[in-house]
TIMI-2910 file (N, C-alpha, C, CB; in pm, 1 decimal, decimal comma, always signed):
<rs>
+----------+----------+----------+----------+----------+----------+----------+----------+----------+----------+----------+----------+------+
!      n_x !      n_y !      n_z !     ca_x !     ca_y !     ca_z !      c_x !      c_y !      c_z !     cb_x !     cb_y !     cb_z ! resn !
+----------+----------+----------+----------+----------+----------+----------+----------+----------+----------+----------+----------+------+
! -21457,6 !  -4730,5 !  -2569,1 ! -21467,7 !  -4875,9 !  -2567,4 ! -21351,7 !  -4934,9 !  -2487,0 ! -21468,6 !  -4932,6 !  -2711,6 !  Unk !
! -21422,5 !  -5051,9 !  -2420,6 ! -21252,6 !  -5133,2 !  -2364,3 ! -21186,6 !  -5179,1 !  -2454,1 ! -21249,4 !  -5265,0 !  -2269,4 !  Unk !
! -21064,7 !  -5237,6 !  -2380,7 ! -20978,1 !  -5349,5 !  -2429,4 ! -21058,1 !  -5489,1 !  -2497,9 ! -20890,7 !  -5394,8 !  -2297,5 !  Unk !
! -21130,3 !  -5527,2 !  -2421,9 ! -21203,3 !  -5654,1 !  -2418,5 ! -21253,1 !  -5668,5 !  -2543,0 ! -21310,3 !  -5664,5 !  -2318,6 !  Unk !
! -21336,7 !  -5526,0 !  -2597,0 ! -21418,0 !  -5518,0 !  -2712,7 ! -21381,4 !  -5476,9 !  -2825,6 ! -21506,4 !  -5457,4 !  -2696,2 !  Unk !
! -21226,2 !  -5474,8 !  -2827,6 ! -21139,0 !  -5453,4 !  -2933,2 ! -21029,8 !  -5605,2 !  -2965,7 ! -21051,0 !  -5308,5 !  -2884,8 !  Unk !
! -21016,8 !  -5653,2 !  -2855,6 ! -20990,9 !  -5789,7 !  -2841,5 ! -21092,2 !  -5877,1 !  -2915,2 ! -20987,2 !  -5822,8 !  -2700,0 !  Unk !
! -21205,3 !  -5893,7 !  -2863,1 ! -21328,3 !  -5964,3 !  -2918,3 ! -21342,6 !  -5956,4 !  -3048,8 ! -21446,6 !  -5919,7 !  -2867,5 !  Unk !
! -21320,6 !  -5789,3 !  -3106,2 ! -21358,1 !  -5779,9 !  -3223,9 ! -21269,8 !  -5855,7 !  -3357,8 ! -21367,7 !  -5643,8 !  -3230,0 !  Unk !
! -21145,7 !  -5815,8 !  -3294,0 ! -20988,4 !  -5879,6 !  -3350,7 ! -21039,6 !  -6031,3 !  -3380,6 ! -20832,3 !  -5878,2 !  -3208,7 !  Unk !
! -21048,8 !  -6112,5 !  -3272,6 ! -21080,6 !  -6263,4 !  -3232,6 ! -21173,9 !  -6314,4 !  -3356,0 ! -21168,4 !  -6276,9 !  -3070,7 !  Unk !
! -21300,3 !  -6229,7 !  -3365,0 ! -21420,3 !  -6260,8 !  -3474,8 ! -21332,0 !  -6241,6 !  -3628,5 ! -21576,3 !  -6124,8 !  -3456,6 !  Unk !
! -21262,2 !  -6111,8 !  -3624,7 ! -21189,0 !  -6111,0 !  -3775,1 ! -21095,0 !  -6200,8 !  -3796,7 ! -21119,3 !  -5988,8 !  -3810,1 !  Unk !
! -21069,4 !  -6295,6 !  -3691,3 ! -20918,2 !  -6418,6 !  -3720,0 ! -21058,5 !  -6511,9 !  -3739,4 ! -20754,7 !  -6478,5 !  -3543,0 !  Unk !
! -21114,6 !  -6544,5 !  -3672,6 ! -21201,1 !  -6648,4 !  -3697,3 ! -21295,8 !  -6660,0 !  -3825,4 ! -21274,9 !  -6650,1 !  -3590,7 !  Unk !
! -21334,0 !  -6529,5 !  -3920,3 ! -21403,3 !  -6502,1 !  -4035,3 ! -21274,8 !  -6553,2 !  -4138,2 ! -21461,5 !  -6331,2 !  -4045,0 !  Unk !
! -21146,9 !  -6508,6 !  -4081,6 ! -21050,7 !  -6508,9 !  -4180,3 ! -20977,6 !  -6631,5 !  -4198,1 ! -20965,1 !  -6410,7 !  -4158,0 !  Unk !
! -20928,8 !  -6709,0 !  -4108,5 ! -20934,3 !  -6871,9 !  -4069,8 ! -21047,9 !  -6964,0 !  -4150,6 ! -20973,5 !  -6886,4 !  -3899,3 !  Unk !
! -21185,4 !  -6903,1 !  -4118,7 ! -21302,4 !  -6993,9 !  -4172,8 ! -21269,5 !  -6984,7 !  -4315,8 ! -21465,4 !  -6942,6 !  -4137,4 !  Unk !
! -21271,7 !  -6834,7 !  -4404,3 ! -21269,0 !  -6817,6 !  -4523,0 ! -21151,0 !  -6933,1 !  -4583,5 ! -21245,3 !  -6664,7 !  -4544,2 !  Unk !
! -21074,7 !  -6944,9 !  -4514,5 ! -20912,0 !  -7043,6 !  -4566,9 ! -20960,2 !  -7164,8 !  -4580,5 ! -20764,3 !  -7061,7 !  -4446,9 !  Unk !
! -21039,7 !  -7200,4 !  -4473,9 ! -21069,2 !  -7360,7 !  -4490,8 ! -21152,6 !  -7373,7 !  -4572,3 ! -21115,7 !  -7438,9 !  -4380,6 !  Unk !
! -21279,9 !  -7269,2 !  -4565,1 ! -21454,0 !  -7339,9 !  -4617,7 ! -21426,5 !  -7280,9 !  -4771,1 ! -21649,2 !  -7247,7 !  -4516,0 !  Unk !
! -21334,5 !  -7246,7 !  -4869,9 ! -21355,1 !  -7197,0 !  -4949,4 ! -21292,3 !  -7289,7 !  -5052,3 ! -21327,9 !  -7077,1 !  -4931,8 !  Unk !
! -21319,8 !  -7395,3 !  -5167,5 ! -21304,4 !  -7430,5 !  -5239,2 ! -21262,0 !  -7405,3 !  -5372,6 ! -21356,6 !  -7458,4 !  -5218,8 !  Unk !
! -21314,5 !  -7319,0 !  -5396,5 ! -21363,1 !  -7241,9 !  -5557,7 ! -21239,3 !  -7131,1 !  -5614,6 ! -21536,3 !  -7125,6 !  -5531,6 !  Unk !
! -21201,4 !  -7058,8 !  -5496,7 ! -21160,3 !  -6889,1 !  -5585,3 ! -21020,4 !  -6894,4 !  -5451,4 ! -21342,2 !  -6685,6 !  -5568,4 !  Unk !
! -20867,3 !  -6868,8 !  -5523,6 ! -20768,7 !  -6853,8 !  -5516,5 ! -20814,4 !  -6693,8 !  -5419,0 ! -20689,9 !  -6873,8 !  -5661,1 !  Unk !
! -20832,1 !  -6609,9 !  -5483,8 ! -20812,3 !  -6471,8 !  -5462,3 ! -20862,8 !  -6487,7 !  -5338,9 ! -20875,1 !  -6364,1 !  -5555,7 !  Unk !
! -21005,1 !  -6549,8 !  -5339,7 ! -21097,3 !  -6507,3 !  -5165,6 ! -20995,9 !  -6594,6 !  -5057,9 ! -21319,8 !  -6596,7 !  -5146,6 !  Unk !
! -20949,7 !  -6703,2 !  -5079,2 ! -20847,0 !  -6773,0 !  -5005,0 ! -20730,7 !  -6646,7 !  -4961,2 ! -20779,0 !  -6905,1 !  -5109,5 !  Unk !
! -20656,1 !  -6599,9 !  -5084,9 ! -20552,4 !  -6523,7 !  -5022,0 ! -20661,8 !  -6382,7 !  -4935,2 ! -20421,2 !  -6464,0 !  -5166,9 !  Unk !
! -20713,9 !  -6297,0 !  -4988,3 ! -20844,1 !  -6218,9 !  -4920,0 ! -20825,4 !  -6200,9 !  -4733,5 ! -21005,9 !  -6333,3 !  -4959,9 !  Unk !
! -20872,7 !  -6380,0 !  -4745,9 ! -20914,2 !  -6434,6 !  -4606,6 ! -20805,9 !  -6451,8 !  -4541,1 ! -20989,4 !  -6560,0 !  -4601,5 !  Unk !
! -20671,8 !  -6488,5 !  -4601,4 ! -20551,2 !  -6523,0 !  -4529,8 ! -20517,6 !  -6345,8 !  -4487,3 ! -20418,4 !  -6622,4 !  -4643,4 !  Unk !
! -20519,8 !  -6225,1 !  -4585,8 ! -20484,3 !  -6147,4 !  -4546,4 ! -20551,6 !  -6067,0 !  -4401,1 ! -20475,2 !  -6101,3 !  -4649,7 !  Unk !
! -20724,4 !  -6087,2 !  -4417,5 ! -20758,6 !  -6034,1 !  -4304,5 ! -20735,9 !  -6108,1 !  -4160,9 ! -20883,5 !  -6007,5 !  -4325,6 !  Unk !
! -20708,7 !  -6230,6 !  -4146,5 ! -20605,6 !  -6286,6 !  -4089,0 ! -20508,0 !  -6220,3 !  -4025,2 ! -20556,8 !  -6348,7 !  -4162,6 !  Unk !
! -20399,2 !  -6189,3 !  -4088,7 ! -20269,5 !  -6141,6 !  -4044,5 ! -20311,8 !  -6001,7 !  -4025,1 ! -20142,4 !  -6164,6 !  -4147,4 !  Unk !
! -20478,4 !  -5911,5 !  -4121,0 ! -20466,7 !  -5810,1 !  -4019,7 ! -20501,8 !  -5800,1 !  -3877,9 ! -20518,9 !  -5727,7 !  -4060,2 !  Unk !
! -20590,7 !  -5920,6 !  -3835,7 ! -20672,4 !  -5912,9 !  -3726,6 ! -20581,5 !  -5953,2 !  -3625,7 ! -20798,1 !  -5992,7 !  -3734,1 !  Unk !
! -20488,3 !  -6013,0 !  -3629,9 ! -20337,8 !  -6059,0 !  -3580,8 ! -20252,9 !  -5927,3 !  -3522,5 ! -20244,9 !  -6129,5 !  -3722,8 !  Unk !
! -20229,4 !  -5855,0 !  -3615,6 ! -20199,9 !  -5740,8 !  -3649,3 ! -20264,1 !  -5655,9 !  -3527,7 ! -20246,0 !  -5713,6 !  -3791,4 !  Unk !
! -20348,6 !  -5634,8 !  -3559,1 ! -20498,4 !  -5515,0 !  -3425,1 ! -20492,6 !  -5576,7 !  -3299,6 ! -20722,3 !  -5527,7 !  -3466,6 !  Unk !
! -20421,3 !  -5751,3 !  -3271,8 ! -20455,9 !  -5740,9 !  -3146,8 ! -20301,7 !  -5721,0 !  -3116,1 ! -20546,3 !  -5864,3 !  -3079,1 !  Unk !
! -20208,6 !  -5716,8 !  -3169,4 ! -20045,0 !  -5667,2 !  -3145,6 ! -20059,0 !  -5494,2 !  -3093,4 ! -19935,7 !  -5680,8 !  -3329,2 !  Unk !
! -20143,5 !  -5424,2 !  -3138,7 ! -20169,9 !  -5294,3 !  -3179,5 ! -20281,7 !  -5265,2 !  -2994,7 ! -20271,2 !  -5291,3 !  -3382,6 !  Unk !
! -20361,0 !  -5352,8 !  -2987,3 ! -20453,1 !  -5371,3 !  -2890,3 ! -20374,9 !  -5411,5 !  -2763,3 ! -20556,8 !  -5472,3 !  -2933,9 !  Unk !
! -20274,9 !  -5484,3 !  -2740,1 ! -20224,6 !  -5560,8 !  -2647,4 ! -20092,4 !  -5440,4 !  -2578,3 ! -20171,7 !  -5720,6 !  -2726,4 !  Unk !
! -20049,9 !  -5373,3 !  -2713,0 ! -19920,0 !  -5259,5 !  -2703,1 ! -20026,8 !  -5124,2 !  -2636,7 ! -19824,8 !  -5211,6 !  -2906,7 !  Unk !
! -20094,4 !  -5089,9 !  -2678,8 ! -20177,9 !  -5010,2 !  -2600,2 ! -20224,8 !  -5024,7 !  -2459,4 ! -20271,9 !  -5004,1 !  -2660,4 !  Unk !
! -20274,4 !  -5160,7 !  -2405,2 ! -20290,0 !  -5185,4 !  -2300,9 ! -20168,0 !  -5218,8 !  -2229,6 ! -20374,9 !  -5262,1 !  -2300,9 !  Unk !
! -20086,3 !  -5253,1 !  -2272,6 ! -19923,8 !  -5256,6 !  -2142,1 ! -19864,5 !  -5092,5 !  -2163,1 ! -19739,2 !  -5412,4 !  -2213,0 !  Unk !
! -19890,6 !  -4981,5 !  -2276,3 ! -19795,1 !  -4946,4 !  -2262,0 ! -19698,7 !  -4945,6 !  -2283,3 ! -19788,6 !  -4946,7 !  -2223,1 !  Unk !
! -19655,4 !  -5039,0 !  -2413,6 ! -19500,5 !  -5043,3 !  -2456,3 ! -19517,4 !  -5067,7 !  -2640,3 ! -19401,9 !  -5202,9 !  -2358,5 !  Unk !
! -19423,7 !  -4966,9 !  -2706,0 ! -19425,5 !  -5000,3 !  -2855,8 ! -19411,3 !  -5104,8 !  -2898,4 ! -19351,4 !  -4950,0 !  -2921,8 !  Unk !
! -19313,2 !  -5166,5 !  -2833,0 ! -19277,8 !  -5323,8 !  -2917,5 ! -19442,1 !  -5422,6 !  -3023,0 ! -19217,0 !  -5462,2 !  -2737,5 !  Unk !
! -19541,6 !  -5445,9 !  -2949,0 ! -19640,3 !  -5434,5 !  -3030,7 ! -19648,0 !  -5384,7 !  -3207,8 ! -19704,0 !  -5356,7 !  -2953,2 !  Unk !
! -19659,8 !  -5257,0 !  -3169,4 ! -19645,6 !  -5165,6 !  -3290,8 ! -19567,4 !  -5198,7 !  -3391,8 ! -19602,7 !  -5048,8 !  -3260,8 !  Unk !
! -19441,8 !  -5241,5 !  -3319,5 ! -19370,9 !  -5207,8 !  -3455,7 ! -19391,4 !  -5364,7 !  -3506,4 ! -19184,9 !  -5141,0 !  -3444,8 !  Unk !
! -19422,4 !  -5443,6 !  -3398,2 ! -19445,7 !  -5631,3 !  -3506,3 ! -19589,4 !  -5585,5 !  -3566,7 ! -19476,2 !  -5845,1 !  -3371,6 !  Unk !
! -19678,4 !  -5514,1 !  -3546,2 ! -19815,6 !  -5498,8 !  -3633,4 ! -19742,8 !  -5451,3 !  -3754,6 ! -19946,1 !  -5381,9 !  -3572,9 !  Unk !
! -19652,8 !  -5353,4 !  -3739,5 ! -19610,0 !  -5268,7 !  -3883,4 ! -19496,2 !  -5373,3 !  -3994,6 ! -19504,7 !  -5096,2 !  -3822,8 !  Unk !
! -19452,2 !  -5471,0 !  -3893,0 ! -19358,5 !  -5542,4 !  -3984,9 ! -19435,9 !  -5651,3 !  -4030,2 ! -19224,0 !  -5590,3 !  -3920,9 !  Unk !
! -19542,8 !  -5690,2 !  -3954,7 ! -19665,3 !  -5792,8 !  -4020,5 ! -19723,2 !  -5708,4 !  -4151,3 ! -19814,0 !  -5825,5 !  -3892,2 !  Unk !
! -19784,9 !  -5609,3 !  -4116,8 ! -19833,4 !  -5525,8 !  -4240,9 ! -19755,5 !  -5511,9 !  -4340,5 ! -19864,5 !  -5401,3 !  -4215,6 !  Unk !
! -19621,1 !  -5518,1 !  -4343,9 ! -19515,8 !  -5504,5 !  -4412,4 ! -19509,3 !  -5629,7 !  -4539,7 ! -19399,3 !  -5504,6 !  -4305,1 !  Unk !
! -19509,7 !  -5698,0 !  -4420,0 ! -19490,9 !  -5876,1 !  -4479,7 ! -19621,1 !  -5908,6 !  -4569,5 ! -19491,7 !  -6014,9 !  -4326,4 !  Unk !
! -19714,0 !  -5887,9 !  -4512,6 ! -19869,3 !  -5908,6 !  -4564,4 ! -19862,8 !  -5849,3 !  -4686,0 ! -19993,5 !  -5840,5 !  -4475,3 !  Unk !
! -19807,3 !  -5735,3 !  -4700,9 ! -19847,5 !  -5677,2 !  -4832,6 ! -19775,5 !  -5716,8 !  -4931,9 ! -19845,2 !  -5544,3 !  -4838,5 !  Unk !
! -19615,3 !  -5775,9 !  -4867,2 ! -19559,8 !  -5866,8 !  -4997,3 ! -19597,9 !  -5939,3 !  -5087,1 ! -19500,2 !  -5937,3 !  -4978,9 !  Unk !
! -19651,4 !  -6060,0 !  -4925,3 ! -19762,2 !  -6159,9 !  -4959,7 ! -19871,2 !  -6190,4 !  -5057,0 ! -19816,8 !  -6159,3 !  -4882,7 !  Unk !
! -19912,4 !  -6047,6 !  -5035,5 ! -20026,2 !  -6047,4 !  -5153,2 ! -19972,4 !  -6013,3 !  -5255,9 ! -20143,2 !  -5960,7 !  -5141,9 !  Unk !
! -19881,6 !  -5944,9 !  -5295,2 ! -19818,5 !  -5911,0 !  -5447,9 ! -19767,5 !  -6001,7 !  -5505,4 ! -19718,2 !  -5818,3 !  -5460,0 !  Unk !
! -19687,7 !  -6087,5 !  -5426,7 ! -19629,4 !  -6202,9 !  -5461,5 ! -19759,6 !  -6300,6 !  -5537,6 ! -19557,2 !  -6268,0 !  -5319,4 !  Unk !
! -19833,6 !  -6354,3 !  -5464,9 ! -19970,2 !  -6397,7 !  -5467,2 ! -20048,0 !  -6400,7 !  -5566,4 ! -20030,9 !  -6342,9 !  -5397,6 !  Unk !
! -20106,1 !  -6221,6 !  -5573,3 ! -20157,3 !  -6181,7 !  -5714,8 ! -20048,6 !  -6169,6 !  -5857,7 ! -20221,9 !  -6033,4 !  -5688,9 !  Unk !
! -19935,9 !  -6154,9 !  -5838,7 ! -19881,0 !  -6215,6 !  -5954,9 ! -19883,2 !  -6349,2 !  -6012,5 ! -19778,5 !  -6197,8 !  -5946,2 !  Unk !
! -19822,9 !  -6457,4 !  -5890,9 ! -19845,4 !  -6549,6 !  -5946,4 ! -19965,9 !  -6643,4 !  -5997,5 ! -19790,2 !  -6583,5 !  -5897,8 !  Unk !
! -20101,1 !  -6577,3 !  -5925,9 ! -20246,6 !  -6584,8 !  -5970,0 ! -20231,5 !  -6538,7 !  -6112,3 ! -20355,6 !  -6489,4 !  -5879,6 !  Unk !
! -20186,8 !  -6442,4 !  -6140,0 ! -20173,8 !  -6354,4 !  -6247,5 ! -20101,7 !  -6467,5 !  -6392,8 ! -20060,0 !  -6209,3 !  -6184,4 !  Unk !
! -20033,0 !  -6477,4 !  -6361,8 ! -19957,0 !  -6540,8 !  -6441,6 ! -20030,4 !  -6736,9 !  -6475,7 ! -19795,6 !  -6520,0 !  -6354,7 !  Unk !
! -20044,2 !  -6776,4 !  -6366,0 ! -20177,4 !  -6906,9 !  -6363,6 ! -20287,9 !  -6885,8 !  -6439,4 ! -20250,8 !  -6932,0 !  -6220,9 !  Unk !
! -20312,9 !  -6768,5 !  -6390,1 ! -20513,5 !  -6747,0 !  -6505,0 ! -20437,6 !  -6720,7 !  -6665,2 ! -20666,1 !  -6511,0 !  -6443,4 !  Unk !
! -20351,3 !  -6673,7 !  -6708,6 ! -20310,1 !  -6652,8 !  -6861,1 ! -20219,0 !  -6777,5 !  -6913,7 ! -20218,7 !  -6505,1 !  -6878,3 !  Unk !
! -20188,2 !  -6870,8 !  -6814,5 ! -20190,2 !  -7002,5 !  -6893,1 ! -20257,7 !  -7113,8 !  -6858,2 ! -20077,0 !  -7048,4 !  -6906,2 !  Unk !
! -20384,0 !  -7131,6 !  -6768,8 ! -20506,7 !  -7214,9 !  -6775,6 ! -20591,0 !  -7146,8 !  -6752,6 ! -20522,4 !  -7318,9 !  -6702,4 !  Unk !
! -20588,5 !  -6993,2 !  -6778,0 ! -20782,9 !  -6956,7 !  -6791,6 ! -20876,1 !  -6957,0 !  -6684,8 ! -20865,6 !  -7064,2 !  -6877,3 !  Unk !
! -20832,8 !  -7016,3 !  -6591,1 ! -20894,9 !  -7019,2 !  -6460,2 ! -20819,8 !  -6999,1 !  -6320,4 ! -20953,2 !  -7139,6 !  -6455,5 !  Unk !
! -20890,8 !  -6938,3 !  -6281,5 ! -20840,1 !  -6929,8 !  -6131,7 ! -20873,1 !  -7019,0 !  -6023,0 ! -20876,9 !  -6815,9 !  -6080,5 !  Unk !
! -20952,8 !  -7140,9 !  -6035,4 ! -20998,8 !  -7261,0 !  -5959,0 ! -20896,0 !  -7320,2 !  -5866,5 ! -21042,1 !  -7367,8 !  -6053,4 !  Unk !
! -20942,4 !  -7370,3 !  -5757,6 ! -20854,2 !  -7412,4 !  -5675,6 ! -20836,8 !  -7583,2 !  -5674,1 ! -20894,9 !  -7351,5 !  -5546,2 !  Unk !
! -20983,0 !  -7625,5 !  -5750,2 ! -20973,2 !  -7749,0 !  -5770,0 ! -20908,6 !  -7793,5 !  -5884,7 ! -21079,9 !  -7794,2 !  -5763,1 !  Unk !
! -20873,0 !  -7679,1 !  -5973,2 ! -20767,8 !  -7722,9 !  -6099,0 ! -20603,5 !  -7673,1 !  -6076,3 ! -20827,6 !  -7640,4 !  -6255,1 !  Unk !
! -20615,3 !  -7658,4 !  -5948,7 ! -20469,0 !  -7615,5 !  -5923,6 ! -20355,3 !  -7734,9 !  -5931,4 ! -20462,8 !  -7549,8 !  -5775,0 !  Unk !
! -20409,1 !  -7824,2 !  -5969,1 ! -20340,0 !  -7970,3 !  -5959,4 ! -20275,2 !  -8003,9 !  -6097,7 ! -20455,5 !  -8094,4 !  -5920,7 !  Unk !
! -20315,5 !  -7923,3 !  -6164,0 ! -20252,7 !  -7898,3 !  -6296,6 ! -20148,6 !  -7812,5 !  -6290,0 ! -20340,6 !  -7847,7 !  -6391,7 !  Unk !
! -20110,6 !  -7762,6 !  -6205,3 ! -19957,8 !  -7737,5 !  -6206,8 ! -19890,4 !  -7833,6 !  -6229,3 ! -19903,3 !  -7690,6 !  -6100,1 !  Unk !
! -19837,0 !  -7902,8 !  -6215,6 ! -19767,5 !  -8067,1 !  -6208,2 ! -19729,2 !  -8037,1 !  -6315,4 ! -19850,0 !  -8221,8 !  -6194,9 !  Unk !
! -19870,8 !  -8038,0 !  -6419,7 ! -19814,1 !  -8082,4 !  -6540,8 ! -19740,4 !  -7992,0 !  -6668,2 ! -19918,6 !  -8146,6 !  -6589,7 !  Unk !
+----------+----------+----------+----------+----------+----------+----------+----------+----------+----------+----------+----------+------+
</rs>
């Protein structure tokens, strides 16, 4: 396969993963989900772009993104974690009850 069609493919997974962030109302988890395949598809074209010049530098920002990403989500699912066992829900439209 080319460049182009590994590029393209990257492009569709930021754009599935972007859409999921905005169009999703309801569920915390699919929000973070969508943010993560995001930063991977981010990720593949760092990985895609270092392959086609020829130089690591790429690589190692895909590996320190992957790095970061996976914080992200731990951080994330804890504090999801800790939200659903004192309001019971994971809703994004009751997230406004933090405040109180």
């Amino acid at each position: 396969m080319d460049f182009i069609h590994f590029f393209f493919i990257a492009t569709l997974l930021f754009i599935i993963g972007v859409g999921g962030v905005i169009l999703n109302k309801t569920n915390i988890v699919v929000v973070l989900m969508s943010l993560e395949l995001a930063l991977l598809s981010v990720s593949l074209n760092f990985i895609i772009f270092s392959a086609c010049l020829g130089d690591m530098t790429g690589q190692i920002f895909a590996i320190f993104i992957l790095v970061i990403a996976a914080c992200e989500s731990s951080i994330g699912l804890a504090i999801i974690l800790v939200y659903f066992r004192v309001r019971g829900s994971i809703r994004i439209d009751q997230a406004s009850l933090l405040k109180s």
